[in-house]
ROMI-390257 format. One record per residue: residue number from 1; residue in one letter; chain; z, x, y of N, C-alpha, C in turn. Coordinates in nm, 4 decimals. Each point is the difference from the previous one (the first is absolute). Layout:
<sites>
+-----+---+---+----------+----------+----------+----------+----------+----------+----------+----------+----------+
|   k | r | c |      n.w |      n.u |      n.v |     ca.w |     ca.u |     ca.v |      c.w |      c.u |      c.v |
+-----+---+---+----------+----------+----------+----------+----------+----------+----------+----------+----------+
| NUM | a | A |        Z |        X |        Y |        Z |        X |        Y |        Z |        X |        Y |
...
+-----+---+---+----------+----------+----------+----------+----------+----------+----------+----------+----------+
</sites>
This chain:
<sites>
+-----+---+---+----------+----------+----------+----------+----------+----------+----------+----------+----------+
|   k | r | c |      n.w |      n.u |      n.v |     ca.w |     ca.u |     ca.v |      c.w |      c.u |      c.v |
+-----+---+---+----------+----------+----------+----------+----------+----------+----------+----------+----------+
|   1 | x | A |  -7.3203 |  -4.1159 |   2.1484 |  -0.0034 |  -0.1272 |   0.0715 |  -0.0349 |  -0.1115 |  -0.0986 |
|   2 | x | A |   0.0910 |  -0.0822 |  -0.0060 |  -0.0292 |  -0.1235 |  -0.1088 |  -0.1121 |  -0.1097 |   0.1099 |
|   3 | x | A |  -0.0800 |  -0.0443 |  -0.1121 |  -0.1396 |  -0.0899 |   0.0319 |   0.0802 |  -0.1966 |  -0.0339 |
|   4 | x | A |  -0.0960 |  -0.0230 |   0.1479 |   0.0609 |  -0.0881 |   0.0070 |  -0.0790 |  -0.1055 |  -0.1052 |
|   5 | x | A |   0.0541 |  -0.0938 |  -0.0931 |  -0.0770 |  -0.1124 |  -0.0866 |  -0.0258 |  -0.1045 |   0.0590 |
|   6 | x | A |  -0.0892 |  -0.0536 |   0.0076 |  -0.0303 |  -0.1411 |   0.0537 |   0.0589 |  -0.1130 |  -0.0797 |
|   7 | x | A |   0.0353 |   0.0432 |  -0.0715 |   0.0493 |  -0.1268 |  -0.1153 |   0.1386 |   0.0035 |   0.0106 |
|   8 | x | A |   0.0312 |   0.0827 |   0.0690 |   0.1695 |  -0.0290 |   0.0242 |   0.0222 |  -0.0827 |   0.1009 |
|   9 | x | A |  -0.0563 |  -0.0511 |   0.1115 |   0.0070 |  -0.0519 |   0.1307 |   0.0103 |  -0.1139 |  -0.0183 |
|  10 | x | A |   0.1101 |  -0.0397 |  -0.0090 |   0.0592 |  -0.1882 |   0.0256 |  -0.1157 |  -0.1201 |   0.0182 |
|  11 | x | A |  -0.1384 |   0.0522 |   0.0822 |  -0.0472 |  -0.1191 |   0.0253 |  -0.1396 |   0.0484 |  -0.0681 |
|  12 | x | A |   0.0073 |   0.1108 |  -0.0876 |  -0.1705 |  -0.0028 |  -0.0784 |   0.0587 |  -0.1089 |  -0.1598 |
|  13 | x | A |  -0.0966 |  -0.0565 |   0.0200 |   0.0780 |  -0.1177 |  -0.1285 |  -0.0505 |   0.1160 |  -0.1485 |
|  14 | x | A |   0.0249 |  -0.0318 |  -0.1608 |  -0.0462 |   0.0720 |  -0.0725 |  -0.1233 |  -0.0782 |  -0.0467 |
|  15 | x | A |  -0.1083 |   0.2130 |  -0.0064 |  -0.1024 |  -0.0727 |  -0.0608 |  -0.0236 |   0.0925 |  -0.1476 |
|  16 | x | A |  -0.0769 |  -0.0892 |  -0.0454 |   0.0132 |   0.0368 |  -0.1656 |  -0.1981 |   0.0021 |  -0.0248 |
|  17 | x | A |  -0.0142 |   0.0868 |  -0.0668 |  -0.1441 |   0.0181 |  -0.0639 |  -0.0147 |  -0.0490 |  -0.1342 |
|  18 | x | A |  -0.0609 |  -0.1432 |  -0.0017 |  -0.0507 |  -0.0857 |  -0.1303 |  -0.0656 |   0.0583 |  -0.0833 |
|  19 | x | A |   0.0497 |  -0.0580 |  -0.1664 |  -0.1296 |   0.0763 |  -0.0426 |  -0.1248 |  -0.1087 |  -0.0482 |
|  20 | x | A |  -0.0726 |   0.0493 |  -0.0459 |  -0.1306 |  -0.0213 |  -0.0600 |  -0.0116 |  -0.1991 |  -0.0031 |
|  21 | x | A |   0.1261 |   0.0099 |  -0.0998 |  -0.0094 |  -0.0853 |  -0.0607 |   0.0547 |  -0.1279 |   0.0721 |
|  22 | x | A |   0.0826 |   0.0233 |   0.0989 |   0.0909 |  -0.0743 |   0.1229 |  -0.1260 |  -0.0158 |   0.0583 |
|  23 | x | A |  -0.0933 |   0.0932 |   0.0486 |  -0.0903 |  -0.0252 |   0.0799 |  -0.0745 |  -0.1399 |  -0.0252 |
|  24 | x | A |  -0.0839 |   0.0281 |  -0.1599 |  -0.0502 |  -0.0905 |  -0.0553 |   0.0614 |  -0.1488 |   0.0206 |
|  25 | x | A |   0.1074 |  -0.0094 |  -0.0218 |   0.0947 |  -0.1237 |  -0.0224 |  -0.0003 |  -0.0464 |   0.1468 |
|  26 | x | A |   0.0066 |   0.0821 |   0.0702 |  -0.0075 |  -0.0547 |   0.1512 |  -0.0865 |  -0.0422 |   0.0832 |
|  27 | x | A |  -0.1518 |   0.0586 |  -0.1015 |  -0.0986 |  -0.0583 |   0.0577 |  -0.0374 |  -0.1343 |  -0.0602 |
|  28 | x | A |   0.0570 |   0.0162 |  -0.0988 |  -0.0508 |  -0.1590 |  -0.0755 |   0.0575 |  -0.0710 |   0.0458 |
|  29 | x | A |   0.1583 |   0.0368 |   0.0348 |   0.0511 |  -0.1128 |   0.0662 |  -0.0186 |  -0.1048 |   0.0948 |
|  30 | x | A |  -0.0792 |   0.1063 |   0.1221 |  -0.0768 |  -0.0442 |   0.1356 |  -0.1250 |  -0.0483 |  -0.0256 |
|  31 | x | A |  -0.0300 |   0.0617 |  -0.1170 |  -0.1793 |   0.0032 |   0.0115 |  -0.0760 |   0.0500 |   0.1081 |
|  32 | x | A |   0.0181 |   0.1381 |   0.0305 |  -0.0176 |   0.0302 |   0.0578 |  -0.0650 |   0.1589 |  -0.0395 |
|  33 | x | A |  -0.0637 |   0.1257 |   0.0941 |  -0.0287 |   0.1222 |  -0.0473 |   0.0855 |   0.0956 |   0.0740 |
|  34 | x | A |  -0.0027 |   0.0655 |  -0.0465 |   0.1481 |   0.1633 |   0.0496 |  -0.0544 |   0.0222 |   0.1602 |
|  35 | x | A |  -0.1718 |  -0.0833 |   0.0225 |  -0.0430 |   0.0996 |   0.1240 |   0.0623 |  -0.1072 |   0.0978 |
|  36 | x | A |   0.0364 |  -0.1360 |  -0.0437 |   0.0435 |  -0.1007 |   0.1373 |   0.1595 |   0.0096 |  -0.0051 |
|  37 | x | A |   0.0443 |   0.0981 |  -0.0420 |   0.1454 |   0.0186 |  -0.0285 |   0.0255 |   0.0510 |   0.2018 |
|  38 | x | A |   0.1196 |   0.0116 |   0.0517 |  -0.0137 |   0.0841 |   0.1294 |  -0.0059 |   0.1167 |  -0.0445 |
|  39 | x | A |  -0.0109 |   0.1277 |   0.1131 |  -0.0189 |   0.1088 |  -0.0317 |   0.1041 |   0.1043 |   0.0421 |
|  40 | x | A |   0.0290 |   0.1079 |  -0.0479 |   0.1008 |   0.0866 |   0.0804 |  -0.0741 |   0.1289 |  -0.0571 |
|  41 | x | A |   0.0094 |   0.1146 |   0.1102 |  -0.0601 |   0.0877 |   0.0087 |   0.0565 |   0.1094 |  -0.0854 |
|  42 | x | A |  -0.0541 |   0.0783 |  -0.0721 |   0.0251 |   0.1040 |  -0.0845 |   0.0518 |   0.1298 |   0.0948 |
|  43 | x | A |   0.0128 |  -0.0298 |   0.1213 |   0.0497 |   0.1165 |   0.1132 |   0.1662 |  -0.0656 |   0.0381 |
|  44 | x | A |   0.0130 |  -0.1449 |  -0.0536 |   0.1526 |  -0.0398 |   0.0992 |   0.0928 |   0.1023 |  -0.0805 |
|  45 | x | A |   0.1250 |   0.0017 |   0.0863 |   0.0833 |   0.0662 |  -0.0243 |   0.0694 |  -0.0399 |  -0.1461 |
|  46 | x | A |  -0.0150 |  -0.1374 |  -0.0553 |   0.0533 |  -0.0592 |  -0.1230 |  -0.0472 |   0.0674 |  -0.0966 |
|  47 | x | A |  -0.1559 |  -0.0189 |   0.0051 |  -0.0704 |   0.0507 |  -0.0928 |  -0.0291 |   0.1203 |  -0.0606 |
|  48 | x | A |   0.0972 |   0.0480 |   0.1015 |  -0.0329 |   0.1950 |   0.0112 |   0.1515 |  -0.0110 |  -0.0851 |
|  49 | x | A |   0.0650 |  -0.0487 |   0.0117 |   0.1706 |   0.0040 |  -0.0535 |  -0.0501 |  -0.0423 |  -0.1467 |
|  50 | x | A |  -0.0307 |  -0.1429 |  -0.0300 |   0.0075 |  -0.0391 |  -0.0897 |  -0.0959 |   0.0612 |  -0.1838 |
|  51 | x | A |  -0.1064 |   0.1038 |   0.1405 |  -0.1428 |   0.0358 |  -0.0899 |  -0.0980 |  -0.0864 |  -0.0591 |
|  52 | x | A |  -0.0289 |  -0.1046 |   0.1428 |  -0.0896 |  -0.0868 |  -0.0358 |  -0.1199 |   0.0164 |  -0.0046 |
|  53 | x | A |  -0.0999 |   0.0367 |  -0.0817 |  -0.1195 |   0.0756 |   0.0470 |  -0.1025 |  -0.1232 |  -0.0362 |
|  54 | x | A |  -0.1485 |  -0.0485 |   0.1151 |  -0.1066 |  -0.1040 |   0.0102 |  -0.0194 |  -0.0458 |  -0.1308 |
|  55 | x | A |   0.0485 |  -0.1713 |  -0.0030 |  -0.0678 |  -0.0330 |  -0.1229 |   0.1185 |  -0.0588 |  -0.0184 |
|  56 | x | A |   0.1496 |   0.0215 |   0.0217 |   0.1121 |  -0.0274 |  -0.0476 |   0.0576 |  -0.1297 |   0.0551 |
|  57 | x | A |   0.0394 |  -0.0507 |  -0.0528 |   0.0805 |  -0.1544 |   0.0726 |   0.1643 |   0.0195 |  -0.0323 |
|  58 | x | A |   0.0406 |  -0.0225 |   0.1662 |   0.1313 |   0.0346 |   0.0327 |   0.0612 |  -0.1617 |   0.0100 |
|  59 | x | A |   0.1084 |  -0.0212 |  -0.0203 |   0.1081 |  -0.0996 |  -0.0306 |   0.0675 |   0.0270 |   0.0989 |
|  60 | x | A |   0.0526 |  -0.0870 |   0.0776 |   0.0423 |   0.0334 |   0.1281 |   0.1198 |  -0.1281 |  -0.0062 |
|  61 | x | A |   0.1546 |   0.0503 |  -0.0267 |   0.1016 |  -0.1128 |  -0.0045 |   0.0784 |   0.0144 |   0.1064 |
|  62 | x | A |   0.0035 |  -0.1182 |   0.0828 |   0.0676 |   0.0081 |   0.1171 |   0.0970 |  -0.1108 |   0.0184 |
|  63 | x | A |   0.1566 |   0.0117 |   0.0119 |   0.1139 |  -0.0641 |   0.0351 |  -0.0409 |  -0.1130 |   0.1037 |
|  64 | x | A |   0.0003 |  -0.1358 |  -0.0460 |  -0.0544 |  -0.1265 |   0.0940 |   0.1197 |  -0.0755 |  -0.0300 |
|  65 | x | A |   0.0735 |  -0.0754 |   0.1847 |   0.0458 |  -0.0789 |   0.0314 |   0.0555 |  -0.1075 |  -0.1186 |
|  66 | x | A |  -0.1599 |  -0.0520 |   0.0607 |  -0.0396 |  -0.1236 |  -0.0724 |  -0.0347 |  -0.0330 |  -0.1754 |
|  67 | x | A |  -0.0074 |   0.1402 |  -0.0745 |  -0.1005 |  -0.0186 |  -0.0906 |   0.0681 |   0.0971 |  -0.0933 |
|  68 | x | A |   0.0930 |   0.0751 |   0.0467 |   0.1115 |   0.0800 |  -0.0445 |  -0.0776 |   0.1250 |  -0.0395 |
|  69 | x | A |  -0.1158 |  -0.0075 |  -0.0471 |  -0.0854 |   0.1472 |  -0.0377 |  -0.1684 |  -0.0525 |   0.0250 |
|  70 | x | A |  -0.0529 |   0.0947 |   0.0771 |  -0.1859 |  -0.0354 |   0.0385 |  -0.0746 |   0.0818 |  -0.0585 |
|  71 | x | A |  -0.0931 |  -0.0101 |  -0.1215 |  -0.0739 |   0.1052 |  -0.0109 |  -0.1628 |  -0.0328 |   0.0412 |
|  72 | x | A |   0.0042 |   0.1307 |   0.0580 |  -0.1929 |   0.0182 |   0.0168 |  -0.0361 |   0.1467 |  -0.0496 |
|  73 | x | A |  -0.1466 |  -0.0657 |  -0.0072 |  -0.0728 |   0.1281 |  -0.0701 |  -0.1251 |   0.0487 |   0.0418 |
|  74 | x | A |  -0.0067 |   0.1787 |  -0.0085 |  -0.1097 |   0.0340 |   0.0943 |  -0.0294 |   0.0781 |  -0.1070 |
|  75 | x | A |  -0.1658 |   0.0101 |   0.0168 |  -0.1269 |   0.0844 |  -0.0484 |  -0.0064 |   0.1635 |   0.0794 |
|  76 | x | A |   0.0465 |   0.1041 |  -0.0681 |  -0.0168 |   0.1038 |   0.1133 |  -0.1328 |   0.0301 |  -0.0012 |
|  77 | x | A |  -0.0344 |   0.0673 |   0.1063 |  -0.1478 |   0.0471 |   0.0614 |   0.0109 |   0.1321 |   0.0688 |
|  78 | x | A |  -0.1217 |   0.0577 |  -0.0263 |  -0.0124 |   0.1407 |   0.0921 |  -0.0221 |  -0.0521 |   0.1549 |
+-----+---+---+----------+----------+----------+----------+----------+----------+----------+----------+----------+
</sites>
């Protein structure tokens, strides 16, 4: 029985796991800390696909209307 991917499904947008150094750059950008980032849970179904394990900041690019590409970014958590 083939397993179904979450990342194949038309309306999960792609998410990508930053590294280190993206992180850094992204916090300076905001001025901001990784903990006021939003959060997504180290149990969603993405994170289980992607092998996002607590601590990791996910890139989240999503197809916009208006804006032609939206990205947001989440802090995973247990």
């Amino acid at each position: 029985m083939k397993k179904f991917n979450v990342l194949d499904h038309e309306m999960v947008p792609e998410h990508v796991i930053i590294s280190k150094k993206e992180v850094e750059a992204l916090l300076t950008e905001y001025s901001i800390t990784k903990e006021q980032l939003p959060k997504i849970k180290s149990v969603d179904p993405i994170c289980k696909e992607i092998d996002a394990k607590s601590g990791d900041v996910v890139k989240i690019i999503r197809d916009s209307l208006t804006a032609g590409k939206s990205i947001a970014y989440r802090l995973v958590v247990d």
